[in-house]
N, C-alpha and C positions, 0 to 999 in steps of 0.2 A: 555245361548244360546251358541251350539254349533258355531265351525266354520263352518260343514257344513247346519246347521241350517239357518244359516247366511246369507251363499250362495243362499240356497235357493228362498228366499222371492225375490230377484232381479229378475224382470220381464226382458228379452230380450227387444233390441230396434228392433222395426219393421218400417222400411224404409217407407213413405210415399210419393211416387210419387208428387201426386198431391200438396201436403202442400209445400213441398220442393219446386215447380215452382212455386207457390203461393208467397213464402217467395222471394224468388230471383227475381218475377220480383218487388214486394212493394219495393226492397231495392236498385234496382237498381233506379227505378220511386224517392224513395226518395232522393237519390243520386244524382240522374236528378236535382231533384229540388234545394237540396240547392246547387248546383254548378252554375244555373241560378242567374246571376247577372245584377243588375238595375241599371241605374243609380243615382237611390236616395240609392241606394244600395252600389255602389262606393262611394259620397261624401259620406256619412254616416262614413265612413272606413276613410275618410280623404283623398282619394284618388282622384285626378285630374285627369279625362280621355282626351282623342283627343276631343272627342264632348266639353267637356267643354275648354279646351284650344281656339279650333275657333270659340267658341261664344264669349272668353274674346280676340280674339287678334279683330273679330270684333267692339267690344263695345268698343272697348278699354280701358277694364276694368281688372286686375287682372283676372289669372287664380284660385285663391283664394275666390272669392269674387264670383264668378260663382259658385264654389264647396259648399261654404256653403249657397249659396240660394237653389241650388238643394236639397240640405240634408234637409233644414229648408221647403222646399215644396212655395217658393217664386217665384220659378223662375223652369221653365222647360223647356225641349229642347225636342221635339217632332222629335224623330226617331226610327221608326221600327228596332229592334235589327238585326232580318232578312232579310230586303231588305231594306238599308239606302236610302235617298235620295243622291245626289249629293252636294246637298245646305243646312249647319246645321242653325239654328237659335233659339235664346234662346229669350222668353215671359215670364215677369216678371218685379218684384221690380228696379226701376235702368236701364234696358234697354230700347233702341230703342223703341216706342210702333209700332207693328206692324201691318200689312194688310191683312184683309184675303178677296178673292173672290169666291162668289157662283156661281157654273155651274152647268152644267146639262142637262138631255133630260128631258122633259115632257111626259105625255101620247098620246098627242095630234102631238109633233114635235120632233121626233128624229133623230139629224144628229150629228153623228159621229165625221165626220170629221170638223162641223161646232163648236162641242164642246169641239174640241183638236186645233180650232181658238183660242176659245176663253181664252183656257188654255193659247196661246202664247201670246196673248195680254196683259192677265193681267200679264205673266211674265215680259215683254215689258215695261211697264207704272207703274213698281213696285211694284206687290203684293208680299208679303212675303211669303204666303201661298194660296195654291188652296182648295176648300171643293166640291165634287162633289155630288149633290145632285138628282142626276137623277132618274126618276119614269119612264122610257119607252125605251124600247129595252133591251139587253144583260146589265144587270147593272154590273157584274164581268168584263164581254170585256173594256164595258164604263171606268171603273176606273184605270184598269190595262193598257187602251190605255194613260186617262191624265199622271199619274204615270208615262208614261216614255216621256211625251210632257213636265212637269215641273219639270224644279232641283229641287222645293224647297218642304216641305213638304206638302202631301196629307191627305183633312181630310174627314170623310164620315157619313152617318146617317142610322146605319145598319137597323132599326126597318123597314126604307122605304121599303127594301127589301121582306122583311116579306108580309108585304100590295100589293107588286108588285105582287109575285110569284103565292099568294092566289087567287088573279085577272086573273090571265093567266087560272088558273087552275078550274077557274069559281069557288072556293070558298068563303065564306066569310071569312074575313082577321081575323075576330074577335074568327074564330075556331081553330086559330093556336095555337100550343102545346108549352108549356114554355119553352124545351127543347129547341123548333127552335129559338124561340128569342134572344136564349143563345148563340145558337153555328151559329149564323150569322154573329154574333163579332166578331167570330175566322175565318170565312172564309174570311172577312174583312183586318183581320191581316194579315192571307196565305197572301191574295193579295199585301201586301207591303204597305197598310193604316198604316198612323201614327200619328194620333190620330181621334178618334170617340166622336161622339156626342153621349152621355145615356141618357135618360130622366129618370133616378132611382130618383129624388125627384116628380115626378107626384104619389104620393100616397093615398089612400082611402079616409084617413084624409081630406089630401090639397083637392081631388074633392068635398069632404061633405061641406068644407067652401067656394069654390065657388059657391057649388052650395044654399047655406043660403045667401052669401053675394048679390051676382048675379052682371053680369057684362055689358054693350054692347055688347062688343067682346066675352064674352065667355073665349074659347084658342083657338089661331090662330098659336101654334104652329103645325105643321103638327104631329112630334115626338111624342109629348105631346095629339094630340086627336086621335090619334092613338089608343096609350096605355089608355088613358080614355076612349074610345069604347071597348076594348077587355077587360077590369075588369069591365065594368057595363053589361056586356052579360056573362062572367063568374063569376063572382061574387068573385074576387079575389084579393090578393094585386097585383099589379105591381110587375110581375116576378124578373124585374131588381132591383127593390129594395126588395124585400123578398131573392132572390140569387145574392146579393151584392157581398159575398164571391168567387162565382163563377165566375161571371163579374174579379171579381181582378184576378184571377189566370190566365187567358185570356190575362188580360192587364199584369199582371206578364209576362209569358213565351214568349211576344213578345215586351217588354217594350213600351206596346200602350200607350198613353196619351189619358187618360181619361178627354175629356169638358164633365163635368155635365151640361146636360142642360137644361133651360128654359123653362119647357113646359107652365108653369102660367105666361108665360110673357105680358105684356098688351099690346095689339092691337090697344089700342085707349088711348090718356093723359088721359079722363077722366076715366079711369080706372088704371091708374098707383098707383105703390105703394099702391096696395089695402092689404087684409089680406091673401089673396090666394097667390098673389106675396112673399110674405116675410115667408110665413111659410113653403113655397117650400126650397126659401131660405135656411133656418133654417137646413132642412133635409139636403142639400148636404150640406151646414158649416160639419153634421156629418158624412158623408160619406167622405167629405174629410181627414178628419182624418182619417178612417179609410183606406184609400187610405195610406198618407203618412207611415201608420204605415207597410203597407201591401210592399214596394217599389214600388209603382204606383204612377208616376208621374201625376198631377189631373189640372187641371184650372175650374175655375165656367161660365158660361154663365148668360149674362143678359138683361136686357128689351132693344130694344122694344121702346115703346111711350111714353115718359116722358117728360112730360112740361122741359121750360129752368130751373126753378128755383127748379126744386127736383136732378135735375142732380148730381149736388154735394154730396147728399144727399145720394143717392142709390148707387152711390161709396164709400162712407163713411162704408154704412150699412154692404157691401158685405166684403170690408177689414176686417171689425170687426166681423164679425159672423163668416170668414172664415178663420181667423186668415192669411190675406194678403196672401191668394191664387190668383194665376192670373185672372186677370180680363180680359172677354172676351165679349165684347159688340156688339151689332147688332142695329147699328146709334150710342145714341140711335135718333130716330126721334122726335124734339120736335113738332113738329104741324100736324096737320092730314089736311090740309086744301091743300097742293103741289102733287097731284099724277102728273105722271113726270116730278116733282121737288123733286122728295125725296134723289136723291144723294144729295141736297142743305141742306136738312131739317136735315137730318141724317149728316151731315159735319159740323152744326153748334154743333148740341148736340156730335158726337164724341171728337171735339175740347175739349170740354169742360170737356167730359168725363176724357181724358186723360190728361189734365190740372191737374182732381183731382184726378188721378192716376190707373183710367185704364190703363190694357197694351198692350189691341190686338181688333181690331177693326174690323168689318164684315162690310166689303161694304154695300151701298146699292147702289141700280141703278135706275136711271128715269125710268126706266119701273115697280115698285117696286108696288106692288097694280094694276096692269095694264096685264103685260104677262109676257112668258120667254123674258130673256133681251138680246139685241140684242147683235155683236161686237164692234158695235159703246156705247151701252149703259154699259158694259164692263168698255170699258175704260174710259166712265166718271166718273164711277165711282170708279174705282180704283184710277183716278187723285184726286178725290174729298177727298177721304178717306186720300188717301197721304198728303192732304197738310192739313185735321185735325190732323192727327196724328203726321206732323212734328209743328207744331202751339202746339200740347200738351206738345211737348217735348220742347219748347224753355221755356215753363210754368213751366215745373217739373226741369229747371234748369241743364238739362243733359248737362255731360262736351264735347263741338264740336258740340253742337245743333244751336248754332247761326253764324257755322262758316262760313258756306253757304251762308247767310243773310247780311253779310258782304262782301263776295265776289260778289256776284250778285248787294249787292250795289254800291259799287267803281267802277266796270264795267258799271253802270248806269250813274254815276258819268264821266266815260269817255266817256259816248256817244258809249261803245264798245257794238257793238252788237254783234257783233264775240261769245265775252266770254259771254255776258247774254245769250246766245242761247245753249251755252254748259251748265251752269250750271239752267237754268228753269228745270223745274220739267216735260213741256210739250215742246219739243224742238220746234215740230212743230208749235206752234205758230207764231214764232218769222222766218219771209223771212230767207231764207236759205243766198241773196245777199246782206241783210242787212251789211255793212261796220262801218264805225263809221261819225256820224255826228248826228244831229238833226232828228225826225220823223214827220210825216205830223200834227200830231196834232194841235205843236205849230209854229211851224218854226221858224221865224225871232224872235218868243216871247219865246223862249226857255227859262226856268228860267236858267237853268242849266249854258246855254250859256252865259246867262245878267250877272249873278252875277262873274259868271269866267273871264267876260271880261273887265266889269265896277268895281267890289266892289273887291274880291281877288287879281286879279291882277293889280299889281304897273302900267307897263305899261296902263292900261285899266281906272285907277284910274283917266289918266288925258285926256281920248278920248273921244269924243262925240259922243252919240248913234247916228247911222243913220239906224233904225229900220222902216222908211219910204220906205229905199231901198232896193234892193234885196241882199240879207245876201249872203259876201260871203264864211261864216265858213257853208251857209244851201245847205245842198244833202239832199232830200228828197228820201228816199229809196221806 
């Protein structure tokens, strides 16, 4: 072969517009992506961010010890990359167990400004986090008004939207395109939510076995029969668990925190830890992996109605399937017998929960099985939740969990009302004029007073009660 033989056979390069834009915008889109960093994406790296710095100077725990629970998917700190909260907090192995409370409009009562009340309230009385679950009015207004009424983190149940929108528009909710259920998550995230409830374990399967086992309750998840009406009318898997992949890339690009949630969770004890419950289970255990793997930060969601003595039990289950993803319970409620008494019912079974090592606890409120819950019912039950979750944590041995317990004692110990008033959990309880002395209850028979005066004290050791007479160490406040 010639040299210009040679020449020849080389074809000219012919420029192609269209490929070439094609090519550059995939590289830059790819580019995008791997420069998107997570926070399981940092610990991973070995790296300590701020978020994780002020959840370990709060727990006062190692900035160390935060990094590798986030990496190992133990522990995660729920913040929108894009529009932070003001107030960071980390749920998991080791920490605080926290508070979460549900608000929201209904379809029947939608006030605004009465559910940016009750955002303040439960900031007020100690929620660690807000979950806005509103089904009536502007649901975007609604959440991006809490979002800026609570520092602390906002969490949300996009699917509701879905059913909302369908309703306005006089459709049935059940014709909505998988597409929408997808990209409602992200308009979720836009709004500065950070973390969402999925129901991606309500799948084909898990309904075929509830529907063989059969149950009272059914699913009394709202999320959960949702998505079980819209795949038995389309005849389809559960979008969110068929485009799992999808969902992550969503929760990727805005580092949402993904609660997988419960939609088989039992409504009633006799139906607890049934085979619909656990096999739901099962599926997000794998989803959660694949979360971790993906840098999406995940926690599991769980029952619901559970006698006292399975409690332990289904904490146990959820550790081990899930390989000690954070546990996110709602009560659980052991008795079905208290409608408004279920902040009670739900405070004994929380306690407990997080005794055996749940880590984040969902209100419930006296109006719970009854209506939306009021301001007042709010705060009981955020109080209620508080003081199971601080009862869990004296259980799991956390270090400054009893410190409290000891102080509010010895201030009881002095009769100081002053300082029990500051340190109660409900201030209000306790007379704002309260001083220090003896209360009506006992008065002149005050243990406190007898033993301080008769048995500890020297001087007292050798006086003679005059408990006859009018006491003069008693101020009845």
């Amino acid at each position: 072969m010639t040299r210009g033989e040679k020449c020849s056979i080389i074809k000219p390069i012919r420029w192609d517009p269209i490929n070439s834009v094609i090519s550059v915008f995939f590289g830059v889109v790819n580019a995008y992506i791997r420069i998107i960093m997570t926070q399981i994406d940092y610990a991973k790296k070995g790296e300590i961010t701020p978020l994780m710095k002020v959840v370990a100077e709060e727990e006062r725990l190692s900035p160390e010890y935060i990094r590798n629970g986030v990496a190992s998917g133990i522990i995660v700190i729920p913040s929108n990359s894009k529009n932070h909260s003001t107030k960071y907090i980390g749920i998991g192995k080791g920490l605080r167990t926290k508070v979460n409370a549900n608000i929201g409009t209904s379809p029947d009562v939608v006030d605004i400004e009465g559910e940016i009340r009750k955002a303040h309230i439960a900031e007020k009385y100690g929620a660690d986090t807000i979950m806005d679950l509103s089904t009536g009015g502007s649901l975007s207004l609604i959440r991006r008004k809490i979002k800026e009424a609570f520092s602390g983190p906002l969490g949300t149940v996009p699917i509701y939207e879905i059913a909302c929108r369908k309703a306005e528009m006089k459709i049935d909710f059940r014709e909505a395109k998988e597409d929408e259920i997808l990209d409602i998550i992200e308009e979720h995230a836009k709004d500065g939510v950070d973390f969402v409830t999925v129901h991606c374990g309500v799948t084909k399967c898990v309904i075929d076995t509830l529907k063989s086992q059969g149950r009272i309750m059914d699913i009394v998840s709202r999320g959960g029969a949702i998505l079980a009406a819209w795949m038995e009318y389309n005849k389809k898997e559960n979008p969110l668990y068929s485009h799992f992949g999808k969902v992550l890339d969503i929760a990727r690009e805005y580092d949402l925190t993904l609660s997988l949630g419960d939609g088989l969770r039992p409504g009633s004890i006799i139906d607890s830890t049934d085979r619909p419950q656990i096999e739901e289970l099962i599926v997000l255990g794998e989803l959660r992996d694949r979360a971790l793997e993906a840098g999406v930060q995940v926690m599991i969601e769980g029952p619901g109605h559970i006698p006292i003595h399975e409690v332990k039990m289904n904490v146990e289950i959820e550790k081990s399937i899930c390989k000690g993803a954070p546990f996110y319970v709602l009560g659980p409620i052991v008795t079905d017998i208290a409608p408004g008494y279920d902040h009670i019912t739900s405070a004994i079974g929380g306690a407990l929960a997080a005794a055996y090592g749940a880590d984040f606890l969902c209100y419930v409120t006296p109006a719970e099985h009854i209506g939306l819950p009021t301001e007042d019912d709010v705060k009981e039950g955020v109080i209620a939740t508080r003081i199971a979750a601080h009862a869990g944590d004296i259980a799991k041995g956390l270090s400054g969990a009893l410190d409290i317990d000891k102080e509010i004692s010895t201030a009881r110990r002095r009769l100081d009302w002053k300082k029990q008033r500051k340190l109660a959990i409900n201030p209000e309880k306790i007379a704002a004029e309260k001083g220090v002395g003896t209360c009506t209850m006992c008065g002149n028979y005050c243990a406190i007073k007898i033993i301080e005066q008769y048995v500890t004290s020297e001087t007292g050791k050798k006086q003679k009660p005059e408990i006859n007479q009018k006491s003069k160490i008693h101020r009845s406040m």
